[in-house]
N, C-alpha and C positions, 0 to 999 in steps of 0.2 A: 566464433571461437574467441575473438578478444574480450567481447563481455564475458562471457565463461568464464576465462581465466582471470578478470577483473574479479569477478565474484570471487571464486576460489582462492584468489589471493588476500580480495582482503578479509575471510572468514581465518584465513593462516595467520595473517599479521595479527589478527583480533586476539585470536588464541596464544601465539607468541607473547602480546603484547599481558597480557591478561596475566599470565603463568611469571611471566618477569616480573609484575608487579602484586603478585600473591592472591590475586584473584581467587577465590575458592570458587569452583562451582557449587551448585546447589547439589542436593543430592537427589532430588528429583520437583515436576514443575507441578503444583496443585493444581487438581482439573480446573479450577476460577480465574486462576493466571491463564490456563492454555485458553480456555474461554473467551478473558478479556483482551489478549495479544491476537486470538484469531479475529474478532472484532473490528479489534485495532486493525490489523493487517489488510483485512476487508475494502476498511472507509479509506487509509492512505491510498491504496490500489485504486479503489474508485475515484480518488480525489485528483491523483495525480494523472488517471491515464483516461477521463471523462468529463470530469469539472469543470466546467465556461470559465470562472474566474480560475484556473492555472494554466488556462492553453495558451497563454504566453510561454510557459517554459517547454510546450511542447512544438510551437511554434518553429523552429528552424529544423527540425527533423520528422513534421508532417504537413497533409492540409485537409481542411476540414471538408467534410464528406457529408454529412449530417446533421440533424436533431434528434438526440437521444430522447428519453423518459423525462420530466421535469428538467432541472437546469441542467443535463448531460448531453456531451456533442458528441459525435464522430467523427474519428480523424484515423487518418491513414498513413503510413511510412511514404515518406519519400526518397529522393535521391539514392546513392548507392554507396557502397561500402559502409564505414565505421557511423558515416551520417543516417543508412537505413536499419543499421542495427539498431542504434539510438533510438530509432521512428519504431522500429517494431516493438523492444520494449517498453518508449512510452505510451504507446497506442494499444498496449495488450494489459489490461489488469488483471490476467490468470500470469502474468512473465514478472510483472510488476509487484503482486502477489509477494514471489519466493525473495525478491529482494527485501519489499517490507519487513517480510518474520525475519529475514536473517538480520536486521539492522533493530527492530525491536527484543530479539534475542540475547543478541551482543549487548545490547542495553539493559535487557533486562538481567544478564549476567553481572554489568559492572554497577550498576544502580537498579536494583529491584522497587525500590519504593517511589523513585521518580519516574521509573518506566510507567509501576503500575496507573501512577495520577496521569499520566502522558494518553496511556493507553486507554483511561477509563474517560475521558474527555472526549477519545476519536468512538469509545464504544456509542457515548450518550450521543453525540452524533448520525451513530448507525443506525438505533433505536429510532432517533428523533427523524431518518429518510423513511426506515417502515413503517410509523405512523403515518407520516404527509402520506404514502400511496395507500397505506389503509382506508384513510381520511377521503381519499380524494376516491376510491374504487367504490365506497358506503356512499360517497355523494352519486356516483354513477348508476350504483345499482337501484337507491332510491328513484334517479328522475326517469328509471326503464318501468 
């Protein structure tokens, strides 16, 4: 419930903050944006709640459990209360997910052209993990 209402507040303060400083919204989002922020939203998600080189930051609120797909680990919630909330969301990248797009949103509302270079950087990234397993399933399927 605390991260809940974390979220929820700070999408109000966002919106508060936005409107006091004349923010226009958009009038609506081009499918190539929703594309490139779903993308986006994607590789953060995986970067943050899988990644070998970040599981320092997830490091005090899990522990590690496994060897994911190429450089991705498994890590699991520990402890209890606000410390295994913490472990749940950074160990879930469908939870990790909804925070992404709301933070790439917000961004992409108050700076649309630095989101997009933002976003279009984590898309080449995304692209550039489905090749490596393309790459590497073509080498498999050959040495069968």
């Amino acid at each position: 419930a605390a991260l809940a209402s974390v979220f929820a507040g700070s999408a109000g303060a966002f919106a508060l903050l936005a409107r006091r400083r004349g923010v226009r919204l958009p009038e609506g989002v081009p499918p190539w944006d929703v594309a490139l922020i779903g993308a986006a939203t994607y590789k953060t998600s995986r970067l943050l709640t899988r990644d070998k080189i970040t599981s320092f930051v997830r490091a005090p609120f899990t522990r590690r459990t496994g060897q994911g797909e190429g450089a991705e680990v498994i890590d699991e919630p520990r402890g209890s209360g606000l410390r295994r909330a913490v472990g749940d969301l950074v160990s879930c990248p469908f939870c990790t997910a909804a925070w992404a797009a709301g933070a790439l949103v917000c961004s992409y509302t108050a700076a649309p052209r630095l989101t997009r270079l933002v976003c279009g950087g984590l898309g080449a990234l995304t692209v550039s993990d489905w090749l490596q397993y393309a790459w590497t399933a073509t080498q498999e399927t050959a040495k069968d």
